[in-house]
N, C-alpha and C positions, 0 to 999 in steps of 0.2 A: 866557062860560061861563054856563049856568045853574043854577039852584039845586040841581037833584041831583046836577050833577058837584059841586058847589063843596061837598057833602054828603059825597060819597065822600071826594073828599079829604083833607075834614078829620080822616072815621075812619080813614083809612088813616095820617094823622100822628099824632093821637091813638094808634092800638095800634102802631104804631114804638114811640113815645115810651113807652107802657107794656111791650113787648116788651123794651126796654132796660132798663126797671127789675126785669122778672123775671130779666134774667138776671144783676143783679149781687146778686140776693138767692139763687138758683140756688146762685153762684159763693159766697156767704157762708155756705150748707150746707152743701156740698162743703168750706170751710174746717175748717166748726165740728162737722163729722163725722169728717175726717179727726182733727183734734185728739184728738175722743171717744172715738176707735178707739185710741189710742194713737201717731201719728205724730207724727216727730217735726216740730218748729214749722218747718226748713227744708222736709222733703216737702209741706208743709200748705201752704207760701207756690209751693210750684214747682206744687201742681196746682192751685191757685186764680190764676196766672198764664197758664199753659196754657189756663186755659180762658173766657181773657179773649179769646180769638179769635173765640168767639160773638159776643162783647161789638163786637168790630173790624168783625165781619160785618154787627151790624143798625143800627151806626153808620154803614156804608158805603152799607147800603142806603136807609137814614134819607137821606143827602145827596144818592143819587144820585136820589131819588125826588125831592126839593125842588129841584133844577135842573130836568128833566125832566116834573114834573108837568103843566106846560101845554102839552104836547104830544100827551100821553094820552088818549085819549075813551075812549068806548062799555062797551064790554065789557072795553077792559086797564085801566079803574077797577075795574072788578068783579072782575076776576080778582086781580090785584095784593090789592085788598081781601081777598080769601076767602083769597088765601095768607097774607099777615099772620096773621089771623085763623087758621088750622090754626097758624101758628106759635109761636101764641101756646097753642092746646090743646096741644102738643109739652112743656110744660113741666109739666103736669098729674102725668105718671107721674115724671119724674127727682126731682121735689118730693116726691109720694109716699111714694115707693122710700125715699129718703133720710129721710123726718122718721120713715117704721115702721122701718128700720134701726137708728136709733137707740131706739125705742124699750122699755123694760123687759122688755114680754113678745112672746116670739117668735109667739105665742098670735095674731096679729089679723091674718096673715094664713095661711089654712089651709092646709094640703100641697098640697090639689089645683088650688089655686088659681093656686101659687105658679111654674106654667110661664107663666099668662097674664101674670102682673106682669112677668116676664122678658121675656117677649114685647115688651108693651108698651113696655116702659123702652127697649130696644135699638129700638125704630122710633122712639120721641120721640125720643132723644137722636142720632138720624139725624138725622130732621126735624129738630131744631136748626141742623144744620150746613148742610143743604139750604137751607131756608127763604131765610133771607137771600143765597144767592145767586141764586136761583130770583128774587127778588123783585128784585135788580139787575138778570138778567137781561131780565125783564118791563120795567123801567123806562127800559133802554137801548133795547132793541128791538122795542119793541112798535110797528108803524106806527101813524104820525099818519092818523086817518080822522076825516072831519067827522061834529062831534058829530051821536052817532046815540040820543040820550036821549030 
């Protein structure tokens, strides 16, 4: 391997490994919103388990990319990379959404605003689910071609 594969892959391990960590911070808004909303502490514990599936996803993906890794050249480094990478902007709006939710005044985000935040939120929280299979997928199937760096 050379040095720019052995480059990619490290960023590609690195935003796994940080893609894991947004989502159990994710999962500890979702907590600590539902709480703030008034549910009760068993709803609050079933939808922060529920939604440890993401969690299973980019842990799966995580491993199957660490077996598989030296198999990968050219461009399925690159790609695999840039989807990590979008998977990791996917968690931009549900973060959002959730911290002005709870927020005092309803006040900071405006009326008209408020179909794009929508928007938004419903494609990230796609792209979450996507993502890390998308990225398994890549990582299974992606033909082995001599490196072409």
């Amino acid at each position: 391997m050379n040095s720019n594969t052995d480059k990619i892959i490290g960023q590609i391990e690195s935003r796994l490994q940080f893609v894991i960590t947004l989502n159990t911070l994710l999962l500890t808004l979702i907590y600590g919103l539902g709480r703030f909303a008034g549910q009760t502490e068993e709803l609050s514990q079933k939808n922060m388990i529920g939604g440890g599936i993401m969690i299973v996803g980019y842990l799966l993906a995580y491993v199957i990319f660490e077996v598989r890794k030296e198999k990968i050249r050219g461009y399925g480094l690159k790609l695999i990379n840039g989807v990590v990478l979008v998977g990791i902007a996917c968690f931009i709006f549900p973060i959002m959404v959730i911290s002005l939710s709870a927020a005092p005044s309803a006040t900071l985000v405006p009326q008209w605003q408020a179909f794009f935040y929508v928007v938004s939120f419903v494609i990230s929280t796609y792209g979450l689910l996507v993502i890390p299979v998308l990225t398994v997928l890549l990582s299974l199937f992606w033909p082995k071609y001599k490196d072409t760096d």
